[in-house]
C-alpha positions as CSV (number, residue, x, y, z in Angstrom):
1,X,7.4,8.1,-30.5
2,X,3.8,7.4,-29.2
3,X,0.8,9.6,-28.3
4,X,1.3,9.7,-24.7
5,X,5.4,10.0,-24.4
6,X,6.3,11.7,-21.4
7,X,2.9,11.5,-19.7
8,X,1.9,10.0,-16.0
9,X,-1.2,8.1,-15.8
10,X,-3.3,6.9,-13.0
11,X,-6.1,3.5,-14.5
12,X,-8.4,2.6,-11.5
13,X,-9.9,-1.1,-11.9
14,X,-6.7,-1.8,-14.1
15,X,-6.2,-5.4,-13.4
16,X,-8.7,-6.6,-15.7
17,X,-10.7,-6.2,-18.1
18,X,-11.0,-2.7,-20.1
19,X,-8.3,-1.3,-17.4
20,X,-5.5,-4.2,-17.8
21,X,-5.9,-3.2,-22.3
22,X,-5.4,0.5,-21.8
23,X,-2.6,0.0,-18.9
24,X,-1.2,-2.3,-21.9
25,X,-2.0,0.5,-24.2
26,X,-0.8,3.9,-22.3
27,X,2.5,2.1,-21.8
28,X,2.9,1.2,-25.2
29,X,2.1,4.6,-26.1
30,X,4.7,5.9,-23.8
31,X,3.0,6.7,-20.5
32,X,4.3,6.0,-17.0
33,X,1.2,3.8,-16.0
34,X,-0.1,3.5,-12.3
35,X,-2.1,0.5,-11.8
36,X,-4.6,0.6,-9.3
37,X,-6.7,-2.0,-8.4
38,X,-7.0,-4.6,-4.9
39,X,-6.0,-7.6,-7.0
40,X,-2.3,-7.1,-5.9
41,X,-0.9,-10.2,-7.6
42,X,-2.1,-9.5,-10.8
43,X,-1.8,-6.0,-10.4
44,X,1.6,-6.2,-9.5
45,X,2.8,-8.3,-12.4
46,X,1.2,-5.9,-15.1
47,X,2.6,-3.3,-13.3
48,X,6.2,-5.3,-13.7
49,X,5.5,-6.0,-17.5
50,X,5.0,-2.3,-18.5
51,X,7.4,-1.0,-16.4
52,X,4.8,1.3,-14.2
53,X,3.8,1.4,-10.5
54,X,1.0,-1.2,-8.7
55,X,-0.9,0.7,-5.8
56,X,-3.6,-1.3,-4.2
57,X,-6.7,1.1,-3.2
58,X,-10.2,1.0,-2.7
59,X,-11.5,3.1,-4.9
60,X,-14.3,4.0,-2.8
61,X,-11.9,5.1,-0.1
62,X,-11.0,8.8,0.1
63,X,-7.9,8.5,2.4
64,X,-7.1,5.9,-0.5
65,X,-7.8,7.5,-3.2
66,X,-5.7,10.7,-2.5
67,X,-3.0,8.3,-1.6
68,X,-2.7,6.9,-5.0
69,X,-2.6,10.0,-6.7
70,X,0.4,11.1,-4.6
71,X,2.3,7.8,-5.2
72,X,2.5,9.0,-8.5
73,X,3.4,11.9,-8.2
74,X,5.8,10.7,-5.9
75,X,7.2,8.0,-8.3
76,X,7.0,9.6,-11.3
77,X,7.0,13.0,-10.7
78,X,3.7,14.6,-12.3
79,X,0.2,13.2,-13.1
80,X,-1.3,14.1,-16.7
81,X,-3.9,11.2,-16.7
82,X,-6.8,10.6,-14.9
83,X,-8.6,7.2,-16.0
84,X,-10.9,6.5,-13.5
85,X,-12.4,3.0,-15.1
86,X,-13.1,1.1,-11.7
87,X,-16.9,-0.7,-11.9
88,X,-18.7,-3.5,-10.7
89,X,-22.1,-5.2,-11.9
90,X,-23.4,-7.8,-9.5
91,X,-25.9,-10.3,-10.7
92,X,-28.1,-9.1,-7.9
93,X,-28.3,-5.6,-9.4
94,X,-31.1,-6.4,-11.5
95,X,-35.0,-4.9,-11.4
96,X,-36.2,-2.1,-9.7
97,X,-38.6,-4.6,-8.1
98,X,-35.9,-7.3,-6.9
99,X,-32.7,-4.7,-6.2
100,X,-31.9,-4.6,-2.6
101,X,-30.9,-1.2,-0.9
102,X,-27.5,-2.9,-0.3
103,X,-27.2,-4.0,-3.8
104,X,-28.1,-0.6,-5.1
105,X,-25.5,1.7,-2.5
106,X,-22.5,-0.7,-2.9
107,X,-23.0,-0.5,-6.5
108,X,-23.5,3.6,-6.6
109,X,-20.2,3.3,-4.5
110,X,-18.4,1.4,-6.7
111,X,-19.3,3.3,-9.9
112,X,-20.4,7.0,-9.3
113,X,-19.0,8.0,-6.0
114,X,-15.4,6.5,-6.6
115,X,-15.8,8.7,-10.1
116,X,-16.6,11.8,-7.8
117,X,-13.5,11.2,-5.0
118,X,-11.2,9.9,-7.8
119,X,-12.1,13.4,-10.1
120,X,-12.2,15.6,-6.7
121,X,-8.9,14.4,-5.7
122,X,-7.1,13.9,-9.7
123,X,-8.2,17.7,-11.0
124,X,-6.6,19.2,-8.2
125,X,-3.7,17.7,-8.9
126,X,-3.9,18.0,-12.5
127,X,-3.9,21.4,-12.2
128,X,-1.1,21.9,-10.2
129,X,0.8,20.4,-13.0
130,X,-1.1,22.7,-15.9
131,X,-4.0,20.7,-16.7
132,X,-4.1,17.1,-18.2
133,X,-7.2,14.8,-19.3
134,X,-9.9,12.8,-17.3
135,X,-11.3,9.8,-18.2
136,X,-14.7,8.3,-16.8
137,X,-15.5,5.1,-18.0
138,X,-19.4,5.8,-18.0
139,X,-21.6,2.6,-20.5
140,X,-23.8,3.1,-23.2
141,X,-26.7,2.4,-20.9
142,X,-26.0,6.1,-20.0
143,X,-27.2,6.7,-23.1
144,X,-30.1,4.8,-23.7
145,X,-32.5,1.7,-21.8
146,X,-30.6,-1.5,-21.6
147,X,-31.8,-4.6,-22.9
148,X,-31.6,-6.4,-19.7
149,X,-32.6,-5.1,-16.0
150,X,-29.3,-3.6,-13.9
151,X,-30.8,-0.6,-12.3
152,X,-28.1,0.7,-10.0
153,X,-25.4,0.2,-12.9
154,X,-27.9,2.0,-15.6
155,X,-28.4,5.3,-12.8
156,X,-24.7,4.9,-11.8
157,X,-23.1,5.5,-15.0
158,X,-25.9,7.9,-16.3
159,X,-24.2,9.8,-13.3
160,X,-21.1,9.7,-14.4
161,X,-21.9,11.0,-18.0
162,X,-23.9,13.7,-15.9
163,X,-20.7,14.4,-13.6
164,X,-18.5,14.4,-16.8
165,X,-20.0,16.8,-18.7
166,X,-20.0,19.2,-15.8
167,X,-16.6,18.9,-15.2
168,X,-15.5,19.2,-18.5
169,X,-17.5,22.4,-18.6
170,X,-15.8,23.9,-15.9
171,X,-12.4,23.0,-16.1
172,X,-12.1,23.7,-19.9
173,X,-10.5,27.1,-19.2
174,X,-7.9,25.7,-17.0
175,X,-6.4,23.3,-19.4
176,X,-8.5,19.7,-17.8
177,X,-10.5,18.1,-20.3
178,X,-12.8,16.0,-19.1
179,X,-14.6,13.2,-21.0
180,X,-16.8,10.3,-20.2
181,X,-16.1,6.9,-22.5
182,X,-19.5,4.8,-23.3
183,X,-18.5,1.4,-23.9
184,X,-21.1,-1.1,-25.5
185,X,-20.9,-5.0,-24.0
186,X,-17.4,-5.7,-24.6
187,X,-15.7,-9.5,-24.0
188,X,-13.9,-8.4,-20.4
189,X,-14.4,-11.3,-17.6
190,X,-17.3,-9.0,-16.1
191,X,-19.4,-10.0,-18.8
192,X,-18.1,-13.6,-19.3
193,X,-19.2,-14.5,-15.7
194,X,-22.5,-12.5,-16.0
195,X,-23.7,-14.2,-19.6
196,X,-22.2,-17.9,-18.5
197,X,-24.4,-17.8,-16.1
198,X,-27.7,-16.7,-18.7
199,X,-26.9,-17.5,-22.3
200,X,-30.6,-16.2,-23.0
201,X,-29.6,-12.5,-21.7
202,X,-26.5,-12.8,-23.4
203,X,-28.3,-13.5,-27.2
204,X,-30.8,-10.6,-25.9
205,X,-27.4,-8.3,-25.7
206,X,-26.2,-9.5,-28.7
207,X,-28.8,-9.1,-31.0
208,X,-29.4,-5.3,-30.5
209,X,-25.5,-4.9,-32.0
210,X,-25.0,-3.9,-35.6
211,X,-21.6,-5.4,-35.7
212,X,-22.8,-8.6,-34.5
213,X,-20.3,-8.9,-31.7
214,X,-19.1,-7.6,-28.3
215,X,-16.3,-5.0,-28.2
216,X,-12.6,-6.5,-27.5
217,X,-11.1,-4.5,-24.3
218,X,-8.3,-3.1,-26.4
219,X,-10.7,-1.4,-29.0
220,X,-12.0,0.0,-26.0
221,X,-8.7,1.1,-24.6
222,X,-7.9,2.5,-27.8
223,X,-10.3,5.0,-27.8
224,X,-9.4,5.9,-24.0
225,X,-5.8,6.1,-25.5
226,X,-7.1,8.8,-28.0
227,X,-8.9,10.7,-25.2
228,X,-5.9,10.6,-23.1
229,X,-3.7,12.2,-26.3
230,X,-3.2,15.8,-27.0
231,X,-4.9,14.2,-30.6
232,X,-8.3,14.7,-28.9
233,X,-7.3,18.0,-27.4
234,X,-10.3,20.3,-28.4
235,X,-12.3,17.4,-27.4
236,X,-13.9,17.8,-23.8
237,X,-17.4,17.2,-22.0
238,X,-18.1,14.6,-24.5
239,X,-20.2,11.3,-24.2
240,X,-17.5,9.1,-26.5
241,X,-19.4,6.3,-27.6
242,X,-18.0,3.0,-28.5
243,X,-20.2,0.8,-28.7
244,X,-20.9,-1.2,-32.3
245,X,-23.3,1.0,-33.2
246,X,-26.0,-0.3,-30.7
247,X,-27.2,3.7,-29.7
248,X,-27.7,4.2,-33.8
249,X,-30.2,1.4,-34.2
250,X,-33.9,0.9,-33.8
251,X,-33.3,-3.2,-34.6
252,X,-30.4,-5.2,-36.1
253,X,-31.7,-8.3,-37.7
254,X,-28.4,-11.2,-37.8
């Protein structure tokens, strides 16, 4: 039996990265999975290798977003899971002093108000069906300055955490838990692209990590996995950090 038998899940940004590991994950662990993403071929084929459902949305889209909730519903007949994990961090989010407006709004799109539409429209549902857990993939540079420059990320998911706390606050009562995940750098293709293209901000990143590495998606969707159980059910408005120790250290010498 697994942790999440029985249980309907909705991953945003599941194609890839930390979303493709804990679609991988839930499923394993017994959840009908939805995958939402707009990369419908690969989408679709995780989808077909766990057995779950493939809804291409924009995340950023409220007729869209309250669409994918009710295709599961629909399909599976009940939501439980919330995992609202969809992000973007384009090279041209970088200082205050060279971020574009349009950089800066696509990105607080992208990360904070998707979070907002996808927990507006996934609460109300959750407690139709008597409650269930949220997940907001929020960063560790929620929690403290990031070694290199990506201001609209940095503010976006310092919103989220903000959001998440709130929410978990307020729905406590009525059987939501909601949590926000911090992940530290982890190996997804987000960061492969990003540090291929500047080995020198990559050693910067790497340096500041006790462990001496960047986290592997499925450690990362194993803690998610955890959040989404009834294991972490007293658990709720908390910043879960994962992250190799980087907010516990002043410096890591290699």
């Amino acid at each position: 039996m697994g942790r999440l038998d029985g249980k309907v899940a909705v991953i945003t940004g599941a194609a890839s990265g930390i979303g493709r590991a804990s679609a991988r994950r839930f499923a394993k662990e017994g959840a009908s999975v939805v995958v939402v993403d707009l990369t419908d071929e690969t989408g679709t084929s995780l989808a077909d290798e766990i057995g779950g459902l493939y809804v291409h949305a924009d995340v950023t889209s409220p007729g869209d977003v309250e669409a994918m909730y009710d295709a599961a519903i629909d399909r599976f007949g009940g939501l439980d899971i919330c995992f609202n994990n969809a992000g973007i961090s384009p090279p041209e989010d970088d200082s205050i002093l060279d971020t574009d407006i349009d950089i800066w709004r696509r990105v607080q799109e992208v990360n904070l108000t998707s979070v907002y539409l996808c927990c507006r429209a996934g609460i109300s549902r959750l407690l139709q069906h008597g409650g269930g857990s949220v997940i907001n993939t929020a960063s560790f540079v929620a929690i403290l300055g990031a070694a290199t420059s990506q201001i609209s990320y940095t503010a976006s998911k310092g919103g989220v955490l903000a959001l998440s706390r709130e929410l978990g606050v307020q729905f406590a009562r009525e059987g939501v838990r909601v949590n926000a995940l911090c992940p530290g750098p982890v190996n997804t293709p987000l960061l492969q692209e990003l540090f291929a293209k500047d080995p020198e901000r990559a050693a910067r990143r790497l340096v500041h990590v006790p462990m001496g590495r960047f986290g592997e998606p499925e450690e990362i969707a194993a803690a998610a996995a955890f959040l989404a159980s009834d294991d972490a059910s007293f658990i709720t408005a908390s910043s879960f950090i994962v992250d190799g120790g980087i907010h516990a250290a002043y410096t890591t010498p290699l």
